[in-house]
C-alpha positions in Angstrom: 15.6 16.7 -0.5 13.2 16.9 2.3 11.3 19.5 0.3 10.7 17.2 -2.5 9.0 14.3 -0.1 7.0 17.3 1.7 6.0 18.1 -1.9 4.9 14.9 -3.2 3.3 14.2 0.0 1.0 17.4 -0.2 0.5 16.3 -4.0 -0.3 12.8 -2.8 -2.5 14.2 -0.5 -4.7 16.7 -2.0 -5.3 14.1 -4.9 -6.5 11.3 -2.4 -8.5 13.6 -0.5 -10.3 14.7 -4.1 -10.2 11.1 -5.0 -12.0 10.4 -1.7 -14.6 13.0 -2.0 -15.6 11.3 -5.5 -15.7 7.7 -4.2 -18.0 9.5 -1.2 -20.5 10.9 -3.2 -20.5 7.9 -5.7 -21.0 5.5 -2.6 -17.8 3.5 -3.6 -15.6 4.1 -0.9 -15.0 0.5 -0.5 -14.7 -0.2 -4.3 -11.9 2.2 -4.7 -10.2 0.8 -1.5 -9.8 -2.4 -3.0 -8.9 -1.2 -6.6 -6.5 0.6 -4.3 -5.2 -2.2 -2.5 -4.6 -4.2 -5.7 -3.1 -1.5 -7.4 -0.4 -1.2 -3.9 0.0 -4.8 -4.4 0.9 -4.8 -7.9 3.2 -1.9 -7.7 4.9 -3.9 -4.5 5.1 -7.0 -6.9 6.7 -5.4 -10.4 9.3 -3.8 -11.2 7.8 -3.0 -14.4 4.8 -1.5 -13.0 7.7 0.6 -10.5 9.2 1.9 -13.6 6.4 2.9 -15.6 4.7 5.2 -12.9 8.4 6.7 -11.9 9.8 6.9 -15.5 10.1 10.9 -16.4 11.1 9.8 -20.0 7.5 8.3 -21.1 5.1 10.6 -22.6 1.8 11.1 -20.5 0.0 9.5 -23.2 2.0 6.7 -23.2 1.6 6.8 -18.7 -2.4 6.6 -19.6 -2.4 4.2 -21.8 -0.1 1.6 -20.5 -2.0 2.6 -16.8 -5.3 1.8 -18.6 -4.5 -1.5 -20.2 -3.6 -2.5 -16.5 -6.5 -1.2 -14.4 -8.7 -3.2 -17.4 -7.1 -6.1 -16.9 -7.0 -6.0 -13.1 -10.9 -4.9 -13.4 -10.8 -1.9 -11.3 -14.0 0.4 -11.3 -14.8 3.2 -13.2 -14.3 6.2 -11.2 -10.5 4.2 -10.1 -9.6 3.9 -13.7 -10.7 7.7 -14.8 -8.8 8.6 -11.6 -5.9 6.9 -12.3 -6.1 8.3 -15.5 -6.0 11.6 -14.2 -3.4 11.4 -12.5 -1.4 10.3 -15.5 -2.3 12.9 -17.3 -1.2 15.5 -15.2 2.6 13.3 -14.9 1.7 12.5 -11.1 1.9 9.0 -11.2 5.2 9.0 -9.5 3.2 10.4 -6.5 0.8 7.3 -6.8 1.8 5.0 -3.8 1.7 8.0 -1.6 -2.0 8.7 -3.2 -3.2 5.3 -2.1 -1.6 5.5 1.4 -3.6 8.6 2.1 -6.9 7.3 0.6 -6.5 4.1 2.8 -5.8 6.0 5.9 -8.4 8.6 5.7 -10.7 5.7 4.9 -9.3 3.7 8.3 -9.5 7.6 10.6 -13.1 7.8 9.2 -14.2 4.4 10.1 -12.5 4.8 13.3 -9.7 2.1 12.7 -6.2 2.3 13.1 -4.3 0.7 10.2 -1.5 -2.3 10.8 1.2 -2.4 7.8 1.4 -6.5 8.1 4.8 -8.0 6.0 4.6 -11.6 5.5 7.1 -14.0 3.2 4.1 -15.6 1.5 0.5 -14.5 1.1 -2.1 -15.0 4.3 -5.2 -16.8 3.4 -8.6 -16.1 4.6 -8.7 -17.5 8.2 -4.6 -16.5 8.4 -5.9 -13.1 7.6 -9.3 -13.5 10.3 -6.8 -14.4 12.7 -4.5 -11.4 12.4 -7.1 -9.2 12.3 -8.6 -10.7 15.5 -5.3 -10.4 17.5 -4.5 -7.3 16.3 -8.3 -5.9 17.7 -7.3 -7.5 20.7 -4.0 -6.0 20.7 -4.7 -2.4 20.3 -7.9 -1.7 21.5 -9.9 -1.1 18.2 -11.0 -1.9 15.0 -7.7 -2.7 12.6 -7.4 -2.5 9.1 -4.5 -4.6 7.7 -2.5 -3.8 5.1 -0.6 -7.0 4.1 2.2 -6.8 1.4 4.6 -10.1 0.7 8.8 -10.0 0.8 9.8 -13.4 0.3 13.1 -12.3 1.5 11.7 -12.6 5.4 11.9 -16.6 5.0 9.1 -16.9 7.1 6.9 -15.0 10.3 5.6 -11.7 10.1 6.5 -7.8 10.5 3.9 -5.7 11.9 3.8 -2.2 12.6 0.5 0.0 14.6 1.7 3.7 14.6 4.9 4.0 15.8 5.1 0.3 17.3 7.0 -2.7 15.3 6.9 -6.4 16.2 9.5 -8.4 14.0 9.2 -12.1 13.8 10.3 -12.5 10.9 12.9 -15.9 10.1 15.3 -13.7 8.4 15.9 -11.1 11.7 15.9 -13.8 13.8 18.4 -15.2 11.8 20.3 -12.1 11.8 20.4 -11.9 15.8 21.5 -15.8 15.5 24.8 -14.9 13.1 25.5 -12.2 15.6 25.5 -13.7 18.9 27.6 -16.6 17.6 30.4 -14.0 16.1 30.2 -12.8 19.7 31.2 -16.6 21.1 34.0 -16.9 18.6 
């Protein structure tokens, strides 16, 4: 089992590092990131988009297409949607989140930024977001880049994690702690 995540990580790897050098050279490093970003956030968001880039039973063509119709509609670049397109044709969408991960953290190691995974039960607005950010910089020391993706089944606060660090304050742990002190009083 282990080899199989090793696998699809090196896959995941070399094609964000190619998909990288492209962006690069095309000056649309930031661009992809946020056709990249939307693209995590959709995937996060539906199932249906879950099962079309895992599915082993639709054809490649059928990958492509139905990957196309959603990178028009979401209004990704160019070079994302030929990318994306790529990959699909050679049956690696399966690999995609990991693809993205990498992209985005090479992006964050080259700018000098350490990345925060941010969960929150609704979406952040603008000056939720500024503030984050802000705290985070304070925080650790350096510039942050925030990935922020929505589980409405926290109830309410925020999971963050910096490297190997976690601060969970969400409702629904706290909630959890809550249930088990007070089986420990009964």
């Amino acid at each position: 089992m282990a080899s199989t995540s090793t696998g699809q990580s090196q896959i995941a790897e070399r094609y964000a590092a190619a998909l990288f050098d492209l962006a690069d050279e095309s000056k649309a490093l930031d661009q992809v990131a946020e056709d990249l970003k939307g693209i995590k956030s959709m995937l996060a968001e539906s199932d249906d988009l879950r099962r079309l880039v895992s599915s082993p039973v639709l054809s490649r063509d059928e990958q492509r297409r139905a990957m196309a119709a959603v990178l028009d509609k979401s209004g990704a670049s160019e070079l994302t949607r030929k990318f994306i397109g790529l990959v699909a044709s050679n049956r690696r969408l399966f690999a995609l989140r990991g693809m993205i991960d990498a992209y985005l953290a090479e992006l964050a190691r080259r700018r000098g930024e350490v990345t925060a995974e941010v969960t929150s039960a609704t979406n952040l607005d603008a000056r939720q977001m500024t503030a984050l950010t802000d705290q985070l910089k304070k925080t650790v020391g350096q510039n942050v880049a925030v990935n922020v993706t929505v589980d409405p089944s926290l109830l309410g606060g925020l999971i963050v994690k910096v490297g190997s660090r976690m601060v969970d304050s969400s409702l629904r742990t706290k909630l959890s702690k809550l249930q088990l002190a007070m089986k420990g009083i009964g």
